[in-house]
Structures are given as C-alpha cells and as structure tokens.
N, C-alpha and C positions, 0 to 999 in steps of 0.2 A: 771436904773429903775426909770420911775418919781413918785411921792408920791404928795398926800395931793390934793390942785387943780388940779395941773398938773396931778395926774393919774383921776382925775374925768372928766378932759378933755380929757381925751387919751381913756377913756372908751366909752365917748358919740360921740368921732370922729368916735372910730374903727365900733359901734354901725350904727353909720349914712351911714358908707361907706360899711359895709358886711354884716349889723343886716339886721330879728334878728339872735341875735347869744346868746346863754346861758352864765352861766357864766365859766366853764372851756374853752371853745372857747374865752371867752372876752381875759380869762388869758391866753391862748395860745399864740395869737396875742401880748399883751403886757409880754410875761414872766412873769408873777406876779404870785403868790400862787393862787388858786381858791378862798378859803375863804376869800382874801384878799379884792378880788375883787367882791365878793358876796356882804360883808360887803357895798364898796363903792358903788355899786348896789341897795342897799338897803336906802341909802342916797338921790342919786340922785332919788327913787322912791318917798322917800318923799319927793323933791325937783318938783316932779314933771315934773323933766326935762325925764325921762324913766319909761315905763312901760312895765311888764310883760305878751305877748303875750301866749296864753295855747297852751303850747306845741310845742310852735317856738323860744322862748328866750325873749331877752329883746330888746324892740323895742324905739326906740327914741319919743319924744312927743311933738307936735311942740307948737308955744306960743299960738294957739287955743285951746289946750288941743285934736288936734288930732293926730294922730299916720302918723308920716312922714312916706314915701312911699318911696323903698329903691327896685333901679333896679336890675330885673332878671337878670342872664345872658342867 
C-alpha cells in the first residue's frame, strides 16, 4: 500500500484515469481505508491539485485551475 507522496500520487492518477470518483471508490481502487484517503483528499484540495465535483466525486484540476476532462466510455 503506497503512503505519504506516493499515495497522493496514486490518488490523483486513479482520479485522472476513472475520476470523478469519491472517496470510498478512490479507496476501493487503491485498497486503502476510506478516511484515509478522504484525509489525503482533503490535502491535495488544498493543494489545489483536486477538486470536489457536487455530486460526482472528486475531480482532478489542471495547472489552469480548470477541471481536466476525463473520457466516457
């Protein structure tokens, strides 16, 4: 299970390539505890690298400060 960077990486990967996805899906995808990954959720929102989509999860945020675009299938 990766920690610290590495799960804030693994978060905004899984984010970029299925998001949005919430946070017990983020932690589905990585095995990790929900709150775990709430918490580092909550980081990268301050970070400003994700942002919380109403009612769709949490969606990545590109370095324009706009919401990447993440293919349907």
């Amino acid at each position: 299970m990766p920690h610290d960077s590495s799960l804030q990486e693994a978060i905004l990967a899984v984010v970029t390539s299925k998001g949005p996805l919430t946070s017990p899906e983020i932690a589905a995808e990585l095995e990790e505890h929900p709150l775990t990954i709430q918490r580092y959720c909550r980081q990268l929102q301050q970070d400003e690298q994700l942002t919380q989509a109403v009612g769709r999860g949490y969606v990545r945020v590109d370095s324009d400060n706009c919401f990447k675009q993440v293919a349907s299938d």
